[in-house]
PLY file of the C-alpha trace (Angstrom):
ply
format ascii 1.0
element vertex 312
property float x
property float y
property float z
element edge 311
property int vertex1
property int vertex2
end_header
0.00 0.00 0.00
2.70 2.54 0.58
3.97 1.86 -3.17
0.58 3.77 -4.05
1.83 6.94 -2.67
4.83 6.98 -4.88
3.14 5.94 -7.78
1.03 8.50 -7.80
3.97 11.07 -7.26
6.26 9.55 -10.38
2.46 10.05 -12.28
2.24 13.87 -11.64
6.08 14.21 -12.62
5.87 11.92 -15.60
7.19 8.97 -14.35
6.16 5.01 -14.47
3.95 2.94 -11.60
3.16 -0.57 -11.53
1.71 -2.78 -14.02
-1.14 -3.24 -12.29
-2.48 -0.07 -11.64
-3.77 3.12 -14.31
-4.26 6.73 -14.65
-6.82 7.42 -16.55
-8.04 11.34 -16.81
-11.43 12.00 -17.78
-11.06 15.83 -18.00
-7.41 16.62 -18.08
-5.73 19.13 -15.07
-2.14 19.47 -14.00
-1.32 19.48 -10.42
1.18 22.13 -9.67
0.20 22.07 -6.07
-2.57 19.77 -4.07
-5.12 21.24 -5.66
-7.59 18.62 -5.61
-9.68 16.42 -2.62
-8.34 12.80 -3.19
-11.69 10.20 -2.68
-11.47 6.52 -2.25
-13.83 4.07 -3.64
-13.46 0.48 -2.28
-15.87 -1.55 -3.38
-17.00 -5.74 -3.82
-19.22 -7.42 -5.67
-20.89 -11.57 -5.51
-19.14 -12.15 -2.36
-21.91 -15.22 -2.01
-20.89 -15.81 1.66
-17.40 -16.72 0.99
-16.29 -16.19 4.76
-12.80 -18.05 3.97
-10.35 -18.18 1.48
-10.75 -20.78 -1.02
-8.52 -24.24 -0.13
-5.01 -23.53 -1.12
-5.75 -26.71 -3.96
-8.71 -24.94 -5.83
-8.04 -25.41 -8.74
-9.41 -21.77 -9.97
-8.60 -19.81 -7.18
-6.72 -21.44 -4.77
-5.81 -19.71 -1.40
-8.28 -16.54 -2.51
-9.79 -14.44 -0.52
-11.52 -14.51 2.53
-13.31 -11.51 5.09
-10.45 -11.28 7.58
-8.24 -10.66 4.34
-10.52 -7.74 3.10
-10.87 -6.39 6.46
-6.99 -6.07 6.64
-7.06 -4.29 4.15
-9.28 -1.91 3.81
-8.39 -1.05 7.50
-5.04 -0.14 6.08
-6.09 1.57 3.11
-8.39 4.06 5.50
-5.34 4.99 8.26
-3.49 5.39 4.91
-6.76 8.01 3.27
-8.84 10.68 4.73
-11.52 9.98 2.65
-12.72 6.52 2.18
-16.25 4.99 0.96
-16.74 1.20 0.76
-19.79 -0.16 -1.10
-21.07 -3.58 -2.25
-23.39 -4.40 -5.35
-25.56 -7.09 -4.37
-25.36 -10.92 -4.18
-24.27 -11.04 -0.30
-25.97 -14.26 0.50
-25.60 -17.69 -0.70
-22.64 -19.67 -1.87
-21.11 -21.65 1.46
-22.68 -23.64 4.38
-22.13 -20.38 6.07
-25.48 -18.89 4.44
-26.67 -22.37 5.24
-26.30 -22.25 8.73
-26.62 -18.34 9.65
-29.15 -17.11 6.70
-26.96 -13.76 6.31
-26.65 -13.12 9.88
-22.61 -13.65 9.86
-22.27 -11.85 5.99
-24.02 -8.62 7.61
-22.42 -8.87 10.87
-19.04 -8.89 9.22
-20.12 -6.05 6.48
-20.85 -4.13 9.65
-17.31 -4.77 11.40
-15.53 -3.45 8.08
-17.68 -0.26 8.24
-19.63 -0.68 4.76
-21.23 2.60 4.22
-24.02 1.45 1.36
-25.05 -1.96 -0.21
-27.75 -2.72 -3.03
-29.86 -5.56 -3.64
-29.09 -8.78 -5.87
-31.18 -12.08 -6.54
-29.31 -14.35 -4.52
-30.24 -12.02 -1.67
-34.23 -13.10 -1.89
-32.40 -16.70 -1.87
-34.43 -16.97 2.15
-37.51 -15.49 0.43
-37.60 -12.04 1.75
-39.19 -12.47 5.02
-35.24 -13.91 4.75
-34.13 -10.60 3.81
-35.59 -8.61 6.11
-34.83 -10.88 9.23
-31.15 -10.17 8.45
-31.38 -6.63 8.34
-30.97 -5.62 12.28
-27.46 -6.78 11.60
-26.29 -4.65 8.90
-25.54 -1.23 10.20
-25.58 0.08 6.63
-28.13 1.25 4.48
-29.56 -0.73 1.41
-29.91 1.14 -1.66
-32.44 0.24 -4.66
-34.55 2.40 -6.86
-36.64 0.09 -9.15
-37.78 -2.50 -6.90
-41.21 -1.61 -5.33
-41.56 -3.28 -2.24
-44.41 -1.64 -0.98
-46.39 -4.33 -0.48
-43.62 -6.62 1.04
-42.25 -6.95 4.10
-39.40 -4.80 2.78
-41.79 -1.79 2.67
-39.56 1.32 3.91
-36.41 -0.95 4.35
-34.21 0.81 1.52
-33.41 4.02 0.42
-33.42 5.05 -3.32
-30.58 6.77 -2.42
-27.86 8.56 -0.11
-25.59 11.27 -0.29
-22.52 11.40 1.23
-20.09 14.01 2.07
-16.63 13.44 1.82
-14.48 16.55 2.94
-16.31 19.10 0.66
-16.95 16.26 -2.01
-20.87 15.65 -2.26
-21.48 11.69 -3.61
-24.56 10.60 -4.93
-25.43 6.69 -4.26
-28.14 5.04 -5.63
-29.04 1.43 -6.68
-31.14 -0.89 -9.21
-31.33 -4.56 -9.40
-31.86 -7.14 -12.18
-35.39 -8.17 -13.22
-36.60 -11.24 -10.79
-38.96 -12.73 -13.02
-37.50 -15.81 -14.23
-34.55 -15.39 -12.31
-36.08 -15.88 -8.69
-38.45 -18.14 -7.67
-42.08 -15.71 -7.32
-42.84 -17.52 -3.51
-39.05 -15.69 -2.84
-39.10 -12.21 -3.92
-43.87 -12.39 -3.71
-45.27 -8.99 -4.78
-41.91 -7.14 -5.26
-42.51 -5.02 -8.30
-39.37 -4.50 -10.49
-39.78 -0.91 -12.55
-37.19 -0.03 -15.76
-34.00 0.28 -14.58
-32.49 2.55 -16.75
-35.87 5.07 -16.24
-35.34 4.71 -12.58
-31.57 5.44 -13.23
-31.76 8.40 -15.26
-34.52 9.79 -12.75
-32.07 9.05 -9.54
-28.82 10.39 -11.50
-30.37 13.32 -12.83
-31.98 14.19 -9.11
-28.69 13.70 -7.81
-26.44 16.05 -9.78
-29.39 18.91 -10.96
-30.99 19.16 -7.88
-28.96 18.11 -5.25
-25.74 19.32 -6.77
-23.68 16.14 -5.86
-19.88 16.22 -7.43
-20.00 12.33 -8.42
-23.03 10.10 -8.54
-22.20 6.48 -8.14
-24.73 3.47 -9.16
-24.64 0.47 -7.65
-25.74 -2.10 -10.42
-26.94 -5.54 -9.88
-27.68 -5.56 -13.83
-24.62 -7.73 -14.95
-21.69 -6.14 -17.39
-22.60 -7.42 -20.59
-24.88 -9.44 -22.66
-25.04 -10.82 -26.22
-28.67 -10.00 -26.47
-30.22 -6.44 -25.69
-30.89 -7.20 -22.19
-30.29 -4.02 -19.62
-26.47 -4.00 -19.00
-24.26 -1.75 -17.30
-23.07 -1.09 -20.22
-26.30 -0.26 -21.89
-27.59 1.65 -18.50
-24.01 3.86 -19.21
-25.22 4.45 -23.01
-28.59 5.54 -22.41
-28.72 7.49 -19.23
-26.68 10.99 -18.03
-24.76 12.42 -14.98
-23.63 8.81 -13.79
-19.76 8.87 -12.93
-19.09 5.61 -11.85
-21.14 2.14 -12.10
-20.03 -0.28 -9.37
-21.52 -3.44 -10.88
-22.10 -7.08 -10.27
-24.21 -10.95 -11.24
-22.29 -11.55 -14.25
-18.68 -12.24 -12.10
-17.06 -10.35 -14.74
-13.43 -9.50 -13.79
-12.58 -6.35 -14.95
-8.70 -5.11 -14.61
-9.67 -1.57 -15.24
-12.73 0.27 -15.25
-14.76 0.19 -18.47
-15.35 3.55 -19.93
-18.67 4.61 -21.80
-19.95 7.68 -23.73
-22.93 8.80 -22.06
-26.25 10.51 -22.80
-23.96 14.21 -21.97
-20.95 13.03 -23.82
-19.01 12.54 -21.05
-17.55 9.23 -19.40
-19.43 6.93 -17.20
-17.06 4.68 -15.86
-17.99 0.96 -15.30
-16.36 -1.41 -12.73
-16.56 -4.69 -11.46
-13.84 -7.28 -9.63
-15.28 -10.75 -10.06
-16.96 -12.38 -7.17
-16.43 -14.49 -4.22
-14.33 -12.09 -2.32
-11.54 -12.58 -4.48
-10.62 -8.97 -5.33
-11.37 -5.98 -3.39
-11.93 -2.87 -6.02
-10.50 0.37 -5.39
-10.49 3.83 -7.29
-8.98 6.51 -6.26
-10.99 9.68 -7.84
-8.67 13.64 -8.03
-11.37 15.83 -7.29
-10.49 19.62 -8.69
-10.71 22.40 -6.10
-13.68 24.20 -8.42
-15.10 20.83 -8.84
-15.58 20.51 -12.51
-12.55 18.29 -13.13
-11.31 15.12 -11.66
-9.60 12.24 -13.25
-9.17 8.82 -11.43
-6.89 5.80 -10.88
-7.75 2.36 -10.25
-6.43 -1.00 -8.62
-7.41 -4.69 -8.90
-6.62 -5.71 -5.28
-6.50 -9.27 -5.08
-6.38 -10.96 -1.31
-3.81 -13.59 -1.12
-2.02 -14.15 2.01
0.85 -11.75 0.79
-1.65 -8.94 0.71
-0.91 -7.72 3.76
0 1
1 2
2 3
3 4
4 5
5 6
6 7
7 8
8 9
9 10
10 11
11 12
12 13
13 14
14 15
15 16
16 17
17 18
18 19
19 20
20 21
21 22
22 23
23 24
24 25
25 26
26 27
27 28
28 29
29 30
30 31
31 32
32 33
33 34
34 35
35 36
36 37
37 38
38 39
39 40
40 41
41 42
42 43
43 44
44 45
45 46
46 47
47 48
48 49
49 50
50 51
51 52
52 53
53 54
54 55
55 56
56 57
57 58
58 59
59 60
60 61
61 62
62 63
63 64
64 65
65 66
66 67
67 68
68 69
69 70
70 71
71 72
72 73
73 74
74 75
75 76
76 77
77 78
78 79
79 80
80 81
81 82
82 83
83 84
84 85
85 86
86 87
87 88
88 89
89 90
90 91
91 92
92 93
93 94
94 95
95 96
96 97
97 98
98 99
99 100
100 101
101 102
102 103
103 104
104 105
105 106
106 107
107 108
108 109
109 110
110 111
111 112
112 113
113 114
114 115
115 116
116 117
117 118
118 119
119 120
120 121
121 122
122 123
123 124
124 125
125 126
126 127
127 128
128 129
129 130
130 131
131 132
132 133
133 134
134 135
135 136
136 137
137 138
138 139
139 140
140 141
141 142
142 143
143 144
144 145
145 146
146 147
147 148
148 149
149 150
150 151
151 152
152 153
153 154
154 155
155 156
156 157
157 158
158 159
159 160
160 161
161 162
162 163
163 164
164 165
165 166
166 167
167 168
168 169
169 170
170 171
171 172
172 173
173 174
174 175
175 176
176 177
177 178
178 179
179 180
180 181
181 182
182 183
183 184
184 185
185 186
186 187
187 188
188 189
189 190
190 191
191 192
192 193
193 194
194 195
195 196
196 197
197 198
198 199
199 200
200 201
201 202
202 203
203 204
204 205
205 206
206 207
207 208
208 209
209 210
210 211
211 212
212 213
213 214
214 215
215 216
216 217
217 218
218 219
219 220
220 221
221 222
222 223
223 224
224 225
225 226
226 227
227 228
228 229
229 230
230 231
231 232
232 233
233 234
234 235
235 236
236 237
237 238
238 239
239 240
240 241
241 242
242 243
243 244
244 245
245 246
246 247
247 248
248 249
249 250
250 251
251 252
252 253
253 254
254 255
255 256
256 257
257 258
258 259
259 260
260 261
261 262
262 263
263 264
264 265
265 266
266 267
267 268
268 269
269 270
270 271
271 272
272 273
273 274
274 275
275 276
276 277
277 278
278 279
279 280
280 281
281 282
282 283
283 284
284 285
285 286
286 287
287 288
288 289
289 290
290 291
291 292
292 293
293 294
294 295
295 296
296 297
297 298
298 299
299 300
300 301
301 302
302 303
303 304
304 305
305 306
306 307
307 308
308 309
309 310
310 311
């Protein structure tokens, strides 16, 4: 972690980094001085209860991961950063005999100890029907973000927000969330009369909220949509294309392992950027964004971070 420091130093004077890491600007600006608020985005994705590492002989992934791992280090990364937000995109539950046994209880509980600030909503997470769901919830002591499901007549009913802002030393961040279509995905006696509404029309509506009206500097959308698809089924990728003002897309369900963030022209002809690390607890995300002091620049970097036992 203290290589990231100097990387970032031999960046601003023109120098190399590591392989595994990028600078990417959206909106070019030098830095003659430390003229921008540096914010940290940590995020996961499909974690599916994976409380351990995988056994050293997987044959995929084989000492990976694991909570105590990814609670190393993100402890490290926030004495290391004054400004840190950690976020998950849905699939929590189900995976191990951990869910099994505990129903979510342990996955929340643990969530809680690392201090995640916002989570959405994926299909796996109805896996205990959502009476399931909603049993769990005393032990997360973050909030759950979705826009397009209705749950009004669920249990669910005033459980999530369709979004949260967060301030972030002068740095105003926009969260919101939107979740895959259950219908033929989840069984109906799981998710009963939760009504799933357009995603992208729910996205646009949230995004555009977030930056007109409440004047947030980045809006961040937590997608349980999946990456990509070879059919015209919503996307991250589409939900990038076809809506505005969405800076980053933290996304997940389609395990897709991304080594930097995906960038797409949006509805404004700017960038929304699109990110996602796998699943399983593998890979913790992480990207760093360079706010300017006026607030109408910023470009980013970005790191893979994947938890072996040399990670820390």
């Amino acid at each position: 972690m203290s290589s990231r420091r100097t990387f970032i130093k031999q960046l601003a004077l023109g120098g190399g980094g590591l392989a595994s890491m990028t600078l990417l600007p959206l909106r070019s600006f030098a830095y003659p001085k430390k003229n921008y608020t540096k914010l940290t985005i940590l995020h996961t994705n499909d974690v599916h209860s994976h409380i351990e590492p995988f056994p050293v002989n997987d044959p995929k992934y084989p000492g990976l991961g694991g909570a105590a791992r990814r609670a190393s280090v993100i402890q490290q990364i926030r004495n290391e950063e004054q400004n840190v937000l950690l976020l998950d995109a849905g699939d929590i539950f189900q995976g191990t005999p951990y869910f099994n046994l505990y129903g979510g209880e342990i996955d929340f509980k643990l969530m809680s100890l690392m201090q995640y600030d916002a989570a959405t909503i994926g299909n796996h997470d109805f896996d205990n029907g959502i009476e399931g769901l909603e049993k769990m919830l005393p032990h997360a002591n973050f909030p759950f973000i979705n826009s397009n499901y209705d749950f009004s007549n669920t249990v669910m009913h005033g459980k999530t927000l369709p979004h949260k802002i967060f301030d972030k030393d002068g740095i105003k961040v926009g969260v919101f969330g939107v979740g895959v279509e259950l219908e033929g995905l989840v069984s109906k006696d799981l998710y009963q009369e939760t009504i799933y509404n357009d995603p992208v029309e729910a996205a646009g509506k949230q995004a555009t909220f977030l930056k007109e009206e409440e004047k947030c500097d980045l809006v961040i959308c937590l997608s349980h949509l999946g990456y990509s698809y070879k059919t015209r089924k919503v996307s991250d990728l589409i939900l990038a294309e076809q809506t505005s003002h969405i800076d980053l897309i933290i996304g997940g369900h389609t395990h897709t392992f991304l080594d930097t963030p995906t960038k797409v022209k949006n509805q404004s002809g700017k960038v929304t950027l699109i990110n996602q690390v796998g699943w399983a607890g593998i890979n913790l995300g992480r990207i760093d964004f360079y706010v300017s002091t006026d607030k109408t620049n910023y470009s980013f970097s970005s790191e893979r971070i994947t938890l072996t036992q040399k990670t820390f």
